[in-house]
C-alpha positions as CSV (number, residue, x, y, z in Angstrom):
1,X,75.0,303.6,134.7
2,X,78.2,303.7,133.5
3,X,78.4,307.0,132.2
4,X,77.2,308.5,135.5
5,X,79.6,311.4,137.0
6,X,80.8,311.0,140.7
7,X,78.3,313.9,141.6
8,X,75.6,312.1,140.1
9,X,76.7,308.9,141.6
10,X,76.5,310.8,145.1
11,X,73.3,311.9,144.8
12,X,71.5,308.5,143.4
13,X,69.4,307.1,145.8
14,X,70.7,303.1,144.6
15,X,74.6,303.9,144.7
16,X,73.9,305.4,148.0
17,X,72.1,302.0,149.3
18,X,74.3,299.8,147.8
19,X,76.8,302.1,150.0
20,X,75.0,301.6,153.3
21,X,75.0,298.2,153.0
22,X,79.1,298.2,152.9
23,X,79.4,300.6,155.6
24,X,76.5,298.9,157.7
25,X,78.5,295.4,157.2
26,X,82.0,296.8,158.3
27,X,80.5,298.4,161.8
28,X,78.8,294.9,162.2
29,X,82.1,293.3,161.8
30,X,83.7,295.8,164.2
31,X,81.2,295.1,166.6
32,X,81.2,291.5,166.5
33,X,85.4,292.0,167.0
34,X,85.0,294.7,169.9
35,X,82.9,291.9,171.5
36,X,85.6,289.1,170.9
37,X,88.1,291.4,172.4
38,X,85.8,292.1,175.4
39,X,85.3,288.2,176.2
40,X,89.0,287.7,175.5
41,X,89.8,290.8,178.3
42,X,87.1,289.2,180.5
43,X,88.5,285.5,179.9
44,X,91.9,286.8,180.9
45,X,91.2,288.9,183.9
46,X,88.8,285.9,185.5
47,X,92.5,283.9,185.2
48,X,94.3,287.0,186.5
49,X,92.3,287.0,189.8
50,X,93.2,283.3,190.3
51,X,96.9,283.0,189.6
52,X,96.6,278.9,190.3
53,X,94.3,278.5,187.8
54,X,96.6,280.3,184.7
55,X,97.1,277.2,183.3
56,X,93.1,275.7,183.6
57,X,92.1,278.5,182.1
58,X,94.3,278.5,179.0
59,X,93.8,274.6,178.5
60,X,90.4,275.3,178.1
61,X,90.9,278.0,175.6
62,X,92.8,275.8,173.5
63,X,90.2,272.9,173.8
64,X,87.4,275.9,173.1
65,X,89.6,276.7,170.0
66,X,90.5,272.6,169.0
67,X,86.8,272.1,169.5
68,X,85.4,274.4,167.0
69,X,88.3,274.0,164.5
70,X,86.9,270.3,164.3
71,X,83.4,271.9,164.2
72,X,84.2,274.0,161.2
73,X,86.6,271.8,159.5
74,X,83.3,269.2,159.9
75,X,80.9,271.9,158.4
76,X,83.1,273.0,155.5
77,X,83.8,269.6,154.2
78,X,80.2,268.9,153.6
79,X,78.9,269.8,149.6
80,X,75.5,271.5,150.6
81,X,76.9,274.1,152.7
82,X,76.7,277.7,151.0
83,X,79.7,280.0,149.8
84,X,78.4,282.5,152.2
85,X,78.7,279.8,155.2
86,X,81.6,279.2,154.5
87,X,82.9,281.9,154.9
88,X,81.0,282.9,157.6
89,X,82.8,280.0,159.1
90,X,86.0,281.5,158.5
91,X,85.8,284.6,160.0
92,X,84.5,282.6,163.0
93,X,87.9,281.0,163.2
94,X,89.9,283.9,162.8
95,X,87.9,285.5,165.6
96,X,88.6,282.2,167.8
97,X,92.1,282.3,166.8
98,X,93.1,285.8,167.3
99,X,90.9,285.3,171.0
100,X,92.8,282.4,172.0
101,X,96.6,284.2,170.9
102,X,95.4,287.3,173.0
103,X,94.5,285.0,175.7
104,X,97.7,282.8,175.8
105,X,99.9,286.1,175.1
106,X,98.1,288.0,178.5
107,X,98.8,284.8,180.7
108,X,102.4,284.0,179.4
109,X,103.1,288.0,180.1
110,X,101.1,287.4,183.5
111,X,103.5,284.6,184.3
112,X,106.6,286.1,183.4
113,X,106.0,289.0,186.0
């Protein structure tokens, strides 16, 4: 209703669904990026505890990361995939991407010390 007040608005029982659904949406997304950041952390300090293997393990972060741009890159082009996988896709690869530049920042640091 467009001529609803703000208190009115507050107290509806639809605005304040409609809400929820925002607010339940950002935690997932939070959630899904604390548990990016915990693989990434975990990815790193496996390649911390073997300082020969610094280099294995961030060749095989960037073929993790070449390997599903192709993926997604592959998915998107197709007609029949939905607006919403698409962009479900997208966030995807900006998870993979900002996992892969923590991961190459923590070793190059790693090596510099």
């Amino acid at each position: 209703n467009d001529e609803m007040s703000l208190e009115e608005a507050c107290k509806n029982p639809a605005v304040r669904t409609e809400i929820q659904k925002y607010i339940d949406e950002a935690n997932k997304e939070i959630s899904e990026a604390e548990e990016e950041l915990e693989d990434a952390e975990e990815y790193v300090g496996h390649a911390m505890s073997c300082p020969q293997h610094k280099s294995v393990y961030l060749s095989i972060a960037e073929d993790e990361l070449k390997h599903f741009e192709k993926l997604s890159d592959m998915l998107k082009s197709h007609t029949n995939v939905s607006e919403d996988m698409k962009h479900y896709i997208d966030k995807k690869r900006m998870h993979m991407l900002k996992k892969h530049a923590y991961i190459k920042y923590s070793i190059s640091k790693a090596n510099e010390g």
